[in-house]
N, C-alpha and C positions, 0 to 999 in steps of 0.2 A: 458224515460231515466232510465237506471240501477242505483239505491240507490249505492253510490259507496262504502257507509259504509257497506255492506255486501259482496264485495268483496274480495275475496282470494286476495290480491299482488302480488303472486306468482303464482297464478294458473287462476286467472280473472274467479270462479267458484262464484256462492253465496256459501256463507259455513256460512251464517246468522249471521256476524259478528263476527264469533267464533276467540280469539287471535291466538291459536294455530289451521291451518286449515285441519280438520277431512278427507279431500281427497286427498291434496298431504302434508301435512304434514309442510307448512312453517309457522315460524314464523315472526308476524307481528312487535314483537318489534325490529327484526333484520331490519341494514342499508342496505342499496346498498355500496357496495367499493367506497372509497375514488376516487373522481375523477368522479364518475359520477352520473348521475343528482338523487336526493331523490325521492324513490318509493312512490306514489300519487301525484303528482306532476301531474297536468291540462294542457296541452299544446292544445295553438289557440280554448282554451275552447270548446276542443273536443275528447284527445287523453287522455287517464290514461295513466300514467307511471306506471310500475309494478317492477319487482324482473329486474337487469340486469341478462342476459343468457350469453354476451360472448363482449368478447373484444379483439381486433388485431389491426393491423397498421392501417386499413383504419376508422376505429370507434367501437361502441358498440352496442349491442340487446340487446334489453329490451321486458318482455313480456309487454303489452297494452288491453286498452278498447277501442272502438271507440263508446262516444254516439250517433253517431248520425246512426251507421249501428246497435246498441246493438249487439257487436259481440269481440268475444276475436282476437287480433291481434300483428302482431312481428313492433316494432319501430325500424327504424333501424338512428343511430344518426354517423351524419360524424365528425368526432372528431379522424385526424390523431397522434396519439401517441407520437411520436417522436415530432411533431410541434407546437399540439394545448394545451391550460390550461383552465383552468375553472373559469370564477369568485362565488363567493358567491351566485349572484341570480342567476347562472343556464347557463347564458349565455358564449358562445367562445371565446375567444381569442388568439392570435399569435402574436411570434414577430413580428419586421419590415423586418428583412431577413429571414423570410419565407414565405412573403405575397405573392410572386409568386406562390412557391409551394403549398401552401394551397387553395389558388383562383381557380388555375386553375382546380385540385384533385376537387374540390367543385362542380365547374362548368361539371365536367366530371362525378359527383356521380350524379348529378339532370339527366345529358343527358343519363344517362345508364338508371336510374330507369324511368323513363318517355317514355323513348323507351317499357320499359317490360310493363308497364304500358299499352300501347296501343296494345299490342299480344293480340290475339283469345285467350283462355281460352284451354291449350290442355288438361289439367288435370293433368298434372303433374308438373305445376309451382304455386307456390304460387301466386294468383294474387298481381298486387299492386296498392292501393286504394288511394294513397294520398303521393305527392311528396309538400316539403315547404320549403321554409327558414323561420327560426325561432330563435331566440336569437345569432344569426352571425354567425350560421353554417346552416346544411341543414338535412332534414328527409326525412326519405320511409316509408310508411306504406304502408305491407301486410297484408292481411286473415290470418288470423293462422286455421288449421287445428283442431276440436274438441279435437283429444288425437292424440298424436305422439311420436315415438320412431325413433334416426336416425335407418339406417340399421347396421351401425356398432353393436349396442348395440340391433340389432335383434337378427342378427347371434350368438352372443356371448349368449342370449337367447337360440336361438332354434337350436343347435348340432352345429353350426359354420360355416352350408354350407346349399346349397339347390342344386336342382336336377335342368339337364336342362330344364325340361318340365316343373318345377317352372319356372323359370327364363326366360325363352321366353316370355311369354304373361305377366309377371311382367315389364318385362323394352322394351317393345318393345314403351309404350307409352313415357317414358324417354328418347329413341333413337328419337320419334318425336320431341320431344319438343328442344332437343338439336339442332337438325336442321333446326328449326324453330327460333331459338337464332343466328344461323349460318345464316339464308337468311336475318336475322335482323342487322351485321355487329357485333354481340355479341359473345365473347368468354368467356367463364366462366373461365376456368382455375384454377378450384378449389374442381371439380367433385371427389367426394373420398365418402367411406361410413360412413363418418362424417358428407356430407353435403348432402343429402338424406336421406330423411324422410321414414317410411312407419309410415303409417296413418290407420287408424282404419276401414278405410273400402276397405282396401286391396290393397292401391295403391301407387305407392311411387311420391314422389312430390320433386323437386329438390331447395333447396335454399342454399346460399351463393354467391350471386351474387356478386361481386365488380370492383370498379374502377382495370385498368389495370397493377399499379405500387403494391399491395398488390400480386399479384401471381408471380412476378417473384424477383430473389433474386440484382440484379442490377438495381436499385428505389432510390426515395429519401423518401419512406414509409419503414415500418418494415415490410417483406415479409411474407408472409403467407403459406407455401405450407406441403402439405399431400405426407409426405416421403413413394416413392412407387407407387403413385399414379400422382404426379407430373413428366411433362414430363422433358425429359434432358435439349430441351430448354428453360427452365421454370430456370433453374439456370444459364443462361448464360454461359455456355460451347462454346465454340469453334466448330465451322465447325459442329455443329450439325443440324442447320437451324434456322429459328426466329419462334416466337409465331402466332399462324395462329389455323383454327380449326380442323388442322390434333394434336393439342394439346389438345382439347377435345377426340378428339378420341382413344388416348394414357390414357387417366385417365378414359374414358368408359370402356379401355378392360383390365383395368387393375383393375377397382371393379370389373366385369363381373368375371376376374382372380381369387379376394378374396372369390367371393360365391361361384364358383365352386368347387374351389382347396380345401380353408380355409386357406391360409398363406397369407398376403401381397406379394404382387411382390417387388424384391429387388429396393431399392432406386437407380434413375434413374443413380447417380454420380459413385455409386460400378458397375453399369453396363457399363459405359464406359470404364471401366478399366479392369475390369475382369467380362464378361457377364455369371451369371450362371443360369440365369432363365428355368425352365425346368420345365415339367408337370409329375408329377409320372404317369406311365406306367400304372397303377391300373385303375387310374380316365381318364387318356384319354380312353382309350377302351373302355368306357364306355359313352363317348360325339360323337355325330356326328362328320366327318370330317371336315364338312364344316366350326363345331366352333374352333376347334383347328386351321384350314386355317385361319378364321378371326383374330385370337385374334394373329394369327403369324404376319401376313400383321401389323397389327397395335399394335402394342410392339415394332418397329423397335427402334434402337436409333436413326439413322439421319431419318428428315424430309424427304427427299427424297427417301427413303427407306420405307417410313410409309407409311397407308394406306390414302388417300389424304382425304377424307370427310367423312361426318355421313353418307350420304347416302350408297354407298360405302360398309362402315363396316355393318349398316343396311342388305345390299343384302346380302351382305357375309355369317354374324351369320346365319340370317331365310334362311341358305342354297339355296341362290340366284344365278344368274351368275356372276361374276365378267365382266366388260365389255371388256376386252381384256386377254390375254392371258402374257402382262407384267404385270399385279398388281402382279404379286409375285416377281417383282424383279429383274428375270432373266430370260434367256432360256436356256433350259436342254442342247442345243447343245453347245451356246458356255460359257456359267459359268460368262459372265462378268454382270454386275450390269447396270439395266437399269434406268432413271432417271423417276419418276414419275410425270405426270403434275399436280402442284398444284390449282385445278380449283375447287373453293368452290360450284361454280352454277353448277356443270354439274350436272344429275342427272341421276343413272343407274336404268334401271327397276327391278325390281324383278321376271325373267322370270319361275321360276320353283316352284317342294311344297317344302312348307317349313316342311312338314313332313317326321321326321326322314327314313323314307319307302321309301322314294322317293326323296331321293339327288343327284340332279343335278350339278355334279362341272364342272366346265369347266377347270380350272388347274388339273392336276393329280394329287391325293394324294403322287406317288412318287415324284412329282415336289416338294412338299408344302416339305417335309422333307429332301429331298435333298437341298434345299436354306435354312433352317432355323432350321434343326437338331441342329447346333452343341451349336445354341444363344438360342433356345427358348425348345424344347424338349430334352434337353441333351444325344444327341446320335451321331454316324458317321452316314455319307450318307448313306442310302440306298443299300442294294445289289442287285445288277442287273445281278450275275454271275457268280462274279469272286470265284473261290473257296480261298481265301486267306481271304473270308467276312463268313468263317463258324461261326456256332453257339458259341458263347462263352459257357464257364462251367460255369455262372454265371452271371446273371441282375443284375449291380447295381442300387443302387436306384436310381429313378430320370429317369433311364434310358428306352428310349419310342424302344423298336425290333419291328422292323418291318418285315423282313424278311432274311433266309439265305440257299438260295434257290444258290445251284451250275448249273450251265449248264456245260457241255463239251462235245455234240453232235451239231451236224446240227437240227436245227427246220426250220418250217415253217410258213408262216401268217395263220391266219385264217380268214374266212370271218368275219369282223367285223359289217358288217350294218347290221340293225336293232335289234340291240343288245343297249342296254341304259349304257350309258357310266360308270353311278354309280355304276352298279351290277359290269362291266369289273374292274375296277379301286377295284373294292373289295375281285373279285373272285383273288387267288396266282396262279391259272394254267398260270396266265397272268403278273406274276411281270418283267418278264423279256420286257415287252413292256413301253412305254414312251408315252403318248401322249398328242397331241398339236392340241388344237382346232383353226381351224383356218378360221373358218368363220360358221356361224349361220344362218339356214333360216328354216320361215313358209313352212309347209308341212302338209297334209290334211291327208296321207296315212302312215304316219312315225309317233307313239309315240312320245310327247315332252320328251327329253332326250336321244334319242335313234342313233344312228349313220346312218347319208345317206351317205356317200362315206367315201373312206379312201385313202391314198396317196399311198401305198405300196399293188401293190394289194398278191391276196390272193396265196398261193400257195409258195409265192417268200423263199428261201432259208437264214436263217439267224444266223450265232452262237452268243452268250452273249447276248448282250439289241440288240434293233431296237426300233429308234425313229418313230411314226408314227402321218402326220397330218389328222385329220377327221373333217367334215363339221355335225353338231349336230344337229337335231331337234328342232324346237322352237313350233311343234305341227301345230295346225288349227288357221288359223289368228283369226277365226272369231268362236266364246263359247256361250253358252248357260250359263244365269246369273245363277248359281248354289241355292239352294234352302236354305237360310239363315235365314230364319224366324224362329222366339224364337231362337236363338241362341247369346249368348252373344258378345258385339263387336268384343273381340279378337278370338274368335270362328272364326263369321262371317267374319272379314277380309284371317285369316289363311285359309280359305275354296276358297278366291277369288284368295290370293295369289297359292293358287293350281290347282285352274283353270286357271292360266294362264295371271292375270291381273295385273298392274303395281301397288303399295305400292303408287306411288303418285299421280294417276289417282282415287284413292278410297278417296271419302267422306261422314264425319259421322255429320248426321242434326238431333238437338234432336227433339225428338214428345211425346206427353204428351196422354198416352192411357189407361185411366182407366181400359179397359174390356179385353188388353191384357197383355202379360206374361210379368211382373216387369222387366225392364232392360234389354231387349230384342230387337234384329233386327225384325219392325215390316214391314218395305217393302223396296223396293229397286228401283232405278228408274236406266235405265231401270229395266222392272216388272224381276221376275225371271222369268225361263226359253225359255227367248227372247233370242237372239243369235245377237252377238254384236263385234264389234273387240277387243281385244284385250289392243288397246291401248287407248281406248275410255275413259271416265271418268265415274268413278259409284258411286253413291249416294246411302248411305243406311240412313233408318231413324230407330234413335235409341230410346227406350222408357223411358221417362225420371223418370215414374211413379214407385214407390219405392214399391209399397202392400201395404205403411200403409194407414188407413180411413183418409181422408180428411175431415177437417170443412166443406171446399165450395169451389169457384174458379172455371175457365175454366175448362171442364173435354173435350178432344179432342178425340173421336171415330175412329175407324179404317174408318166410311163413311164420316169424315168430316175433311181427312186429305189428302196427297198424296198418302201412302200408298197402297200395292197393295197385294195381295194371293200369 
């Protein structure tokens, strides 16, 4: 057990009893605020009480010891604002007419935290160690991570934005874990770069979990929400839709929005009324399409209109397919608004790479800006021809040109098969076309991305746009497991995902391998280069071993594991 008397309060560091502490700088003779429980304070003679970190409608955080893991940890104490008081020893209390409200808020902070409690470990959730009633209210104890900084207070660090090639393989494990919250009946509703960590060894870890009445603003709690990043149903608006986890998804693309961009996305309420969210011209040109398409899909104001799941936005961002041809909303032919089905389980594969080189969209990118120009990129529709869409004498800001390409002769089709749809969709000799994927299938002889037939054949006579449906390549059913070893997880998934395998068919089993490469994919079941379908499940084993000298303990060998060459 940790000497408690050489404990920081505030930093749960030894700092050798020093009053003033030499590493993060607190002092010990200061209190904790009026109201909540005094810093050293023993709880179930096993939790140190430390410095409170934060308090909102639903309770408080306090940083913590835990003697019995010897480990620094976040306490998180239920003590709704509005309802509850504090006596002198420490312990809860409420009036008489609020003992519904408090009970059942009580009853609902144990069943949330006890659910997390029992997740797989994805790396990007704080675990949580110990759920209790204790002096008439209720507690969570998580891990707290070594050293931590939220992201908000990264970015504002390091130039206030990051690249997409940061930002991929950064939150691609954050996208799992949220949907992993999602298959658990859990909705956060509180996702901003306030409540994500990055953590010191380069990964961000997502906390602010809470009961369901602190995230939205019609509660009998004091609400809590991250202006900007909070969805429109989140403040009870009108004909928007209800709280669901197409509302995570909305405050995913809308930090995603804040790193790339560097502004906050306007607060969801200015956007019902007058929507100006728009991406400078500068920075989109410079993002793959496929993330400007996602983060359009899921910025919607109404739920029905939004992108319906994590999975979903997942495919989208890592330049995935979307699995019909409605997730954007509409059809180029007739402009009316399709209704999305709000189905949390469904789950879309990830059929194409997710590298920038090789983006596979199945929407058009003049589809994706003609439905979502004037709300999300601030610009008019697209030109398709007409000469009245000439070039302006001047881009204002904000504003995403696409094109201003006149027609006023007779063209023709061109042969479009076996041409890959992303190069079409990017090449201008082609803007005047429109196309509609309209069915997808395995082909042995046809590039995955590439066009096997088309609805208009070639040759046919046509002035201004011509809509065209084509059947797309999905490649060889059946791949050879690509050669993943020593390469780091997100390496080694982004390699499977470009081969052609589904984001949720892939699993990662740690393995502990002194004599191989620190943190590293050290074999994969099936072995590499066995040839396999597509939609098979693949196991890689990951190397747990870090390169520092070990005391002693199990050391597991590449010959004494599953592991293969």
């Amino acid at each position: 057990m940790q000497n408690a008397d050489r404990l920081c309060l505030g930093c749960m560091n030894d700092n050798g009893g020093e009053a003033v502490c030499p590493i993060c700088g607190y002092d010990s003779s200061k209190k904790n605020p009026a109201g909540t429980l005094k810093a050293g304070l023993l709880i179930e003679e096993r939790f140190l009480i430390g410095k409170a970190l934060e308090a909102n409608g639903e309770g408080i955080s306090y940083i913590g010891w835990d003697n019995y893991h010897n480990c620094i940890v976040y306490i998180r104490e239920y003590f709704p604002l509005k309802i509850a008081s504090r006596k002198k020893d420490g312990s809860v209390v409420y009036k008489e007419e609020n003992a519904y409200a408090f009970n059942e808020s009580l009853l609902e902070f144990m069943e949330l935290n006890r659910k997390v409690a029992s997740l797989e470990d994805t790396g990007a959730l704080l675990p949580v160690v110990a759920v209790f009633e204790h002096g008439g209210t209720a507690y969570a104890v998580s891990k707290a991570p070594s050293s931590s900084i939220t992201l908000r207070d990264f970015l504002l660090r390091n130039g206030g934005t990051l690249s997409f090639e940061q930002v991929r393989p950064l939150f691609l494990p954050l996208f799992t874990t949220v949907s992993m919250l999602h298959s658990a009946g859990i909705v956060h509703g509180g996702i901003s770069p306030e409540t994500i960590l990055v953590c010191r060894d380069g990964k961000l870890r997502l906390t602010g979990l809470s009961i369901k009445a602190l995230r939205k603003t019609d509660s009998s709690l004091e609400a809590q929400l991250f202006h900007g990043f909070a969805a429109p149903e989140q403040y009870g608006l009108e004909g928007v839709g209800e709280i669901g986890g197409w509302t995570d998804v909305y405050a995913i693309a809308a930090t995603v929005f804040r790193v790339l961009i560097g502004t906050n996305p306007p607060e969801a309420t200015t956007r019902i009324e007058s929507d100006n969210m728009s991406v400078p011209a500068k920075i989109a040109q410079q993002l793959p399409k496929s993330v400007l398409m996602a983060l359009a899909n899921a910025l919607q104001v109404h739920c029905d209109d939004r992108t319906a799941d994590m999975e979903i936005f997942k495919s989208e961002f890592l330049q995935g397919v979307p699995a019909t041809t409605s997730a954007a909303g509409k059809t180029a032919k007739s402009g009316k608004k399709t209704k999305k089905k709000l189905s949390k389980g469904n789950k879309y594969a990830i059929i194409a790479s997710v590298a920038t080189a090789c983006v596979f969209l199945v929407v058009s990118l003049i589809l994706i800006f003609t439905l979502f120009g004037d709300s999300f990129f601030g610009t008019s529709s697209i030109s398709t021809g007409n000469s009245e869409n000439s070039a302006p004498d001047e881009q204002k800001p904000g504003e995403l040109v696409t094109s201003y390409v006149s027609v006023d002769k007779t063209q023709t089709v061109p042969d479009f098969t076996r041409l890959v749809l992303a190069d079409i969709l990017s090449d201008k000799q082609y803007e005047n076309f429109k196309f509609i994927v309209d069915s997808k299938k395995y082909d042995d002889k046809i590039p995955r991305g590439a066009i096997i037939s088309q609805s208009v054949e070639k040759g046919t006579p046509f002035k201004e746009t011509l809509e065209i449906a084509v059947a797309v390549s999905l490649g060889p059913q059946e791949v050879a497991i690509p050669n993943v070893k020593n390469m780091s997880e997100d390496e080694a998934i982004i390699m499977l995902l470009k081969a052609g395998f589904s984001y949720n068919n892939i699993e990662i089993i740690d393995r502990f391998d002194q004599s191989a490469k620190p943190l590293s994919i050290i074999g994969t079941e099936p072995e590499i280069g066995k040839k396999t379908n597509v939609d098979s499940k693949i196991t890689m084993y990951i190397n747990t071993y870090t390169g520092e000298d070990l005391a002693g303990g199990e050391v597991y060998s590449s010959d004494s594991t599953t592991t293969n060459q």
